[in-house]
VEXFIDREN-535459 format. One line per 10 residues: number of its first residue (from 1); for each residue x, y, z of N, C-alpha, C, O. Coordinates in pm, whole numbers, plus 50000, padded with zeros to 5 digits. Layout:
# residues N
NUM = X/Y/Z/X/Y/Z/X/Y/Z/X/Y/Z; ...
//
This chain:
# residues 174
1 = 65851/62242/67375/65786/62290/67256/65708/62417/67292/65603/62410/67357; 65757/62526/67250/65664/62669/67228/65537/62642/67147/65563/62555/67064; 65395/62687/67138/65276/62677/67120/65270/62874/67099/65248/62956/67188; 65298/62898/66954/65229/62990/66923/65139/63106/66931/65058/63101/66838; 65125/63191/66995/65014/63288/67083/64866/63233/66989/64771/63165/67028; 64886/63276/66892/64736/63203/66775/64691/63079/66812/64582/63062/66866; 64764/62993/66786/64746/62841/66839/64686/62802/66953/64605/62711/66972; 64770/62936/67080/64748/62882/67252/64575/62965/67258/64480/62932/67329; 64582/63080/67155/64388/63117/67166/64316/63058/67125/64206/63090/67170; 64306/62941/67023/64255/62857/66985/64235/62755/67028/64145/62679/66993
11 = 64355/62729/67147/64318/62626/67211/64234/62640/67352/64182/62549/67416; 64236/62750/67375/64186/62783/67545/64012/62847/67437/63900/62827/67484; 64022/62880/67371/63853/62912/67289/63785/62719/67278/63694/62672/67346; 63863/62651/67179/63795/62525/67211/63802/62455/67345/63699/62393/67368; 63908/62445/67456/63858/62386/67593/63763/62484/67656/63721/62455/67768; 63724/62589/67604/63603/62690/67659/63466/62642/67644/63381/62636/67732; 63453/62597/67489/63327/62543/67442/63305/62426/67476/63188/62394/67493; 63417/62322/67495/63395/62191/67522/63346/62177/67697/63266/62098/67746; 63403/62254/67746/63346/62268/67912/63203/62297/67928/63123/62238/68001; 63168/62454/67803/63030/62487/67807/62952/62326/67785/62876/62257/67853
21 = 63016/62311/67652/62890/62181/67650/62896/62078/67744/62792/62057/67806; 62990/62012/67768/63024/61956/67883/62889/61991/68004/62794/61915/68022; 62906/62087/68056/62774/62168/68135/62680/62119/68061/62631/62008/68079; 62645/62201/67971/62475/62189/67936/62458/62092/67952/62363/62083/68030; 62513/61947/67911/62480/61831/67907/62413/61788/68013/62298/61748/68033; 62585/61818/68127/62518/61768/68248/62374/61802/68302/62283/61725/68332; 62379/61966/68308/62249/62025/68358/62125/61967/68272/62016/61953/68329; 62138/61937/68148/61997/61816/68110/61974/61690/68143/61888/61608/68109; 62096/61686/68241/62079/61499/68232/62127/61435/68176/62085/61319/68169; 62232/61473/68113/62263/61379/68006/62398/61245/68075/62456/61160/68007
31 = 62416/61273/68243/62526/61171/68276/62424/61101/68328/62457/60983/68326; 62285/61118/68389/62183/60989/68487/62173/60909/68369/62178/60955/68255; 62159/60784/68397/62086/60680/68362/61935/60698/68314/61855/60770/68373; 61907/60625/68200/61815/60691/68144/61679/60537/68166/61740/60431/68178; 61562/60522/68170/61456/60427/68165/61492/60402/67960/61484/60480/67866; 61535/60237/67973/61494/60134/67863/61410/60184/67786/61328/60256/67842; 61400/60171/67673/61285/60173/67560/61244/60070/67575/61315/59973/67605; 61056/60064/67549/61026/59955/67560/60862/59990/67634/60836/60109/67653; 60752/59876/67675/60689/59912/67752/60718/59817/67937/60770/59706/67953; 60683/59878/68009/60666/59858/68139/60611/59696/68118/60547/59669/68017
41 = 60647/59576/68238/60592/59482/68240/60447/59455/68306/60385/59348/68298; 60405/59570/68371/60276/59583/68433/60192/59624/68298/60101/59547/68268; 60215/59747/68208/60161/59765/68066/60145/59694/67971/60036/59689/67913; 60271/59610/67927/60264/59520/67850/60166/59403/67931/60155/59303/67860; 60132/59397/67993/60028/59251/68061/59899/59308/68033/59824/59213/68011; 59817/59451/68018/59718/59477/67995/59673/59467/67842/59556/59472/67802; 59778/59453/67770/59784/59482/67635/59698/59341/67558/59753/59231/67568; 59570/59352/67485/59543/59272/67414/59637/59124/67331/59757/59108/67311; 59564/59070/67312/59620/58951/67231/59643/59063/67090/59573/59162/67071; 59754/59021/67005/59704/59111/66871/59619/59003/66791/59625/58884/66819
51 = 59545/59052/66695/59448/59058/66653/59286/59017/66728/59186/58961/66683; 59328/59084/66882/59159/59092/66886/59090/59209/66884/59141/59316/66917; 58969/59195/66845/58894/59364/66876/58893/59417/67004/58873/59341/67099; 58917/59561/67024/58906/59628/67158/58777/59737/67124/58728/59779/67019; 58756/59756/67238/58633/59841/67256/58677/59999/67299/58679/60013/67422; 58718/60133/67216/58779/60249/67277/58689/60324/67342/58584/60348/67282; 58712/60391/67509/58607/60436/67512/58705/60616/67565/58813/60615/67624; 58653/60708/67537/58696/60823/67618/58677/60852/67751/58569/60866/67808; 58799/60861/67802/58770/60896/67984/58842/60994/68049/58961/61018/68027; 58767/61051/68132/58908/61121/68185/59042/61090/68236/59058/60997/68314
61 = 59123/61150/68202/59258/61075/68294/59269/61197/68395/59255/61319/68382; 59305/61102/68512/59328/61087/68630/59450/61238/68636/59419/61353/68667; 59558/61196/68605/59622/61336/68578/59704/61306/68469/59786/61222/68431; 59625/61452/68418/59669/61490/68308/59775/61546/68274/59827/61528/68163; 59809/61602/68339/59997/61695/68353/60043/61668/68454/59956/61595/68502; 60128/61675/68532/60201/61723/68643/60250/61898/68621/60347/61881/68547; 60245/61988/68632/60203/62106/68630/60332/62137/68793/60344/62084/68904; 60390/62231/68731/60450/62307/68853/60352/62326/68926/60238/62340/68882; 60390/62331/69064/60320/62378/69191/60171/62317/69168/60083/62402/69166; 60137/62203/69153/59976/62139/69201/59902/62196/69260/59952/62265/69349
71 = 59802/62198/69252/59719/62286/69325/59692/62151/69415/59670/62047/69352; 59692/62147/69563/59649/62031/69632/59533/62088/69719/59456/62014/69779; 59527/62201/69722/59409/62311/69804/59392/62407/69737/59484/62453/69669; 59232/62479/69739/59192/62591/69676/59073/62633/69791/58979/62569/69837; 59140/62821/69825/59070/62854/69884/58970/62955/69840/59035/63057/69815; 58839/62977/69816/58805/63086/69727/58710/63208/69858/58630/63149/69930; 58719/63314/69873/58677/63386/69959/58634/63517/69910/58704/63615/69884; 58458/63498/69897/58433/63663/69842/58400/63744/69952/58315/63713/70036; 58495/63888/69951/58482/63995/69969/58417/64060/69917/58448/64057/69797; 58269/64180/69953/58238/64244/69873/58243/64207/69755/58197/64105/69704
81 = 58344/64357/69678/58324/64323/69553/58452/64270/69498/58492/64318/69393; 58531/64165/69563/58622/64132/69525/58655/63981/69581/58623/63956/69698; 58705/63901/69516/58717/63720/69524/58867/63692/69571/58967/63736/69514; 58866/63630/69659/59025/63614/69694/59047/63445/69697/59004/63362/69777; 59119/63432/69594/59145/63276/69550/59319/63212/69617/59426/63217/69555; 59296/63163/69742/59435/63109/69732/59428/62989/69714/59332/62914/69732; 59550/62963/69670/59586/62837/69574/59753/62767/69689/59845/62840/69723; 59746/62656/69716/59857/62611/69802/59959/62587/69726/59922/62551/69615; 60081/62591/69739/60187/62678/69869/60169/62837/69821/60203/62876/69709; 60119/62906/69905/60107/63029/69883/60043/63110/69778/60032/63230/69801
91 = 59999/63063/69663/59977/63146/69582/59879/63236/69551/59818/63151/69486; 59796/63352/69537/59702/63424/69594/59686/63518/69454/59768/63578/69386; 59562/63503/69446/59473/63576/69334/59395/63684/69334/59288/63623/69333; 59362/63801/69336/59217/63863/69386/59166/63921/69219/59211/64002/69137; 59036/63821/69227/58969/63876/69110/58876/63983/69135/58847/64003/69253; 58807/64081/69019/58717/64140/69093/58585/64145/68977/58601/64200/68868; 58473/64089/69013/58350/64073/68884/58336/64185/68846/58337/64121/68741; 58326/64262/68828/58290/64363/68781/58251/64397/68635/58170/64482/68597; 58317/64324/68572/58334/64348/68388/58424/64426/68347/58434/64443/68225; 58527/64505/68451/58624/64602/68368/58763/64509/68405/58780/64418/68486
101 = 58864/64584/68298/58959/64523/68250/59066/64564/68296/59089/64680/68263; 59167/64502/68380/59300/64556/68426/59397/64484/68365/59378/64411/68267; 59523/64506/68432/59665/64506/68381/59739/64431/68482/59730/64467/68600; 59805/64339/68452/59920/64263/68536/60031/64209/68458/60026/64188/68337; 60153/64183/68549/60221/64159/68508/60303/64281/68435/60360/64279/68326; 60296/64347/68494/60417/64476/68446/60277/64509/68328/60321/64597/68254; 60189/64487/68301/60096/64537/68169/60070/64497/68078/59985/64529/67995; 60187/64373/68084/60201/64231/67991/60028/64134/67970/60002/64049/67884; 59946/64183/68071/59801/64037/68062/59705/64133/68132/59707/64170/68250; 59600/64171/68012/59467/64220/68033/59400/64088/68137/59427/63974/68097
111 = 59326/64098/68251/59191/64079/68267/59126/64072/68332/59157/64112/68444; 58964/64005/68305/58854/64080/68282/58799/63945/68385/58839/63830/68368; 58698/63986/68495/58606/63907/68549/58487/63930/68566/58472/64020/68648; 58346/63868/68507/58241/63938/68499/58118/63737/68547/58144/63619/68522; 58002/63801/68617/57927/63661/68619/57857/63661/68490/57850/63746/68401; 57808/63541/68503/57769/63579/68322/57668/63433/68379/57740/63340/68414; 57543/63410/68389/57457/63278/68404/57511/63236/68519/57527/63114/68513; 57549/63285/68633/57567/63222/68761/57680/63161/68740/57694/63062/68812; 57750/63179/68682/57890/63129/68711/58006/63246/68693/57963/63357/68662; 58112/63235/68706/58240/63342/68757/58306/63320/68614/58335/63203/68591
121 = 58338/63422/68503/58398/63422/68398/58533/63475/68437/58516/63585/68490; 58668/63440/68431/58794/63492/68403/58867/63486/68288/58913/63381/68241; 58883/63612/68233/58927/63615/68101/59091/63709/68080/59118/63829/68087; 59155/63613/68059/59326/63691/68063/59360/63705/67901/59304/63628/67822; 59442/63794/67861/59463/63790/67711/59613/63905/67755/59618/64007/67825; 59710/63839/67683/59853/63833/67687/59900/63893/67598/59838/63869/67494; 59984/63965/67584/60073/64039/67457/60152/63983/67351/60207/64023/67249; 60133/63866/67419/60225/63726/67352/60085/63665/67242/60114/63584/67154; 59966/63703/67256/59884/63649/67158/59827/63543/67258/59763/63476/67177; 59807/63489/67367/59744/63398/67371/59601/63460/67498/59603/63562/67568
131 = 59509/63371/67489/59406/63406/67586/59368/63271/67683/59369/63172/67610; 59351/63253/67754/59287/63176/67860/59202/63261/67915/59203/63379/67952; 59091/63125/67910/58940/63180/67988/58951/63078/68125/59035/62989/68140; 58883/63102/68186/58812/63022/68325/58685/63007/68358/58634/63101/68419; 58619/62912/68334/58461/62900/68400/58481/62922/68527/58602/62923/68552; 58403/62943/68633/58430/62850/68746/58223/62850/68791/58125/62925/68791; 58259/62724/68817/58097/62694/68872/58094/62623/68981/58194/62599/69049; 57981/62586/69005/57957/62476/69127/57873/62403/69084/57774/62435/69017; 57919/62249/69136/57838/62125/69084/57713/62134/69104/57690/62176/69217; 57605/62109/69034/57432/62117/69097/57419/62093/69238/57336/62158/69302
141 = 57491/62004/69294/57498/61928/69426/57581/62019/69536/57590/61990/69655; 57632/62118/69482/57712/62223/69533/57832/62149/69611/57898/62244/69652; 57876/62069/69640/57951/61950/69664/58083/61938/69597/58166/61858/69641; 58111/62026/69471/58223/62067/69408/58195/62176/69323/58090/62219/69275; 58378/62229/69310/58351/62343/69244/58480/62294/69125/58592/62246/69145; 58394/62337/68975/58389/62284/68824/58473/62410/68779/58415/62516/68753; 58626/62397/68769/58724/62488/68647/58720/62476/68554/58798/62384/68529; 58664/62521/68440/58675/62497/68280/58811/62591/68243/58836/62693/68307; 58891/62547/68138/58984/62596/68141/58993/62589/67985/58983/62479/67930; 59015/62723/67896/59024/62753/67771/59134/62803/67738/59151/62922/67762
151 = 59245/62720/67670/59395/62839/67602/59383/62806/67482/59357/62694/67438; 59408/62933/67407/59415/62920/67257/59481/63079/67255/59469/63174/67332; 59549/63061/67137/59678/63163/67057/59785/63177/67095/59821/63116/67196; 59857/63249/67039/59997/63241/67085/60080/63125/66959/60033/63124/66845; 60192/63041/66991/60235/62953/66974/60176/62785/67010/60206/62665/67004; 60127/62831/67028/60018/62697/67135/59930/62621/67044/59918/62686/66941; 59854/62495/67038/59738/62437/66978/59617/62466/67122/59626/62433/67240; 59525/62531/67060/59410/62511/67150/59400/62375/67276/59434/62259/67251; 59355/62415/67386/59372/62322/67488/59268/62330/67584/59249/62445/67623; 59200/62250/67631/59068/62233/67676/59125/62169/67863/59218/62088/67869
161 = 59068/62209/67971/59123/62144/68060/59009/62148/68144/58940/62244/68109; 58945/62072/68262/58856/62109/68350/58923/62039/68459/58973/61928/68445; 58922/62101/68559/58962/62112/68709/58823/62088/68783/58722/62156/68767; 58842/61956/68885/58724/61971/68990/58778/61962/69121/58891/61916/69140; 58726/61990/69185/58766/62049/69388/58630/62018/69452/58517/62066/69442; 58698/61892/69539/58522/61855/69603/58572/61964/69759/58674/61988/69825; 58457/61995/69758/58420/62053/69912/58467/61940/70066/58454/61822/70097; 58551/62124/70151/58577/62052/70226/58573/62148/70334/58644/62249/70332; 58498/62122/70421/58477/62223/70512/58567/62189/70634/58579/62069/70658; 58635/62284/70720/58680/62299/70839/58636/62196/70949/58686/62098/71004
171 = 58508/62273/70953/58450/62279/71109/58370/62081/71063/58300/62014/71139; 58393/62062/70993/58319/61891/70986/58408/61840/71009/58521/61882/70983; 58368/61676/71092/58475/61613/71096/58522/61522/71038/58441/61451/70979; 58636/61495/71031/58697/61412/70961/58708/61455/70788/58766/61380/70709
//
């Protein structure tokens, strides 16, 4: 049986798309095995009787995202007039207080680092509309150092985050 030149492009165009999707699928996951609906049997055991009263209280959670690249170390080192923040595996910052405003990212993200009440203000604002601020302080006890973390605009809902880093010196032991 001859197959038409029209016919044979129509058919090599749909085994084209069916392969693409084929792919995407895979690359989402879509052949692993997926976790049950349902809750966990360790969860479901914490879970109240129903109908008794519970008591809600707000707390922090423990972690809140999993976040590319964790920060598992933070090193902060002022120079003069300039702060050199590395962040583990590799990642390296240099802020500078001053109050004036630069450019990164190809020109794409104004910002601005200024002290403002004894603490370190970082202020980024994006072309994309959104801004993130940064507190950064130190605990009264100086014993940790306190990230406040502000994003709002863009596509985004406002988002509130605080980061703490207890102190850890070198030369002490253990």
């Amino acid at each position: 049986m001859v197959v038409p030149k029209r016919d044979a492009t129509l058919i090599q165009i749909g085994a084209t798309t069916l392969g693409l999707v084929l792919l995407l699928v895979w690359i989402e996951g879509g052949f692993e095995p997926k976790t049950p609906p349902g809750l966990s049997a360790a969860v479901a055991a914490e879970r109240p009787a129903p109908g008794t009263t519970v008591r809600v209280e707000r707390r922090d959670a423990d972690t809140l995202f999993n976040w590319p690249g964790t920060v598992a170390a933070l090193t902060v080192t002022q120079v003069e007039s300039e702060i050199v923040v590395e962040e583990t595996p590799g990642q390296r910052r240099e802020l500078y207080p001053n109050g004036r405003t630069y450019k990164t990212d190809e020109g794409a993200t104004q910002i601005r680092t200024s002290w403002k009440d004894g603490k370190l203000v970082v202020e980024r604002k994006n072309v994309r509309g959104w801004r993130l601020v940064e507190t950064w302080e130190l605990a009264p006890d100086r014993g940790r150092l306190v990230i406040h973390l502000l994003l709002e605009g863009g596509a985004r809902p406002k988002l509130n985050l605080t980061r703490v880093y207890d102190r850890y010196d070198a030369e002490s032991p253990g």
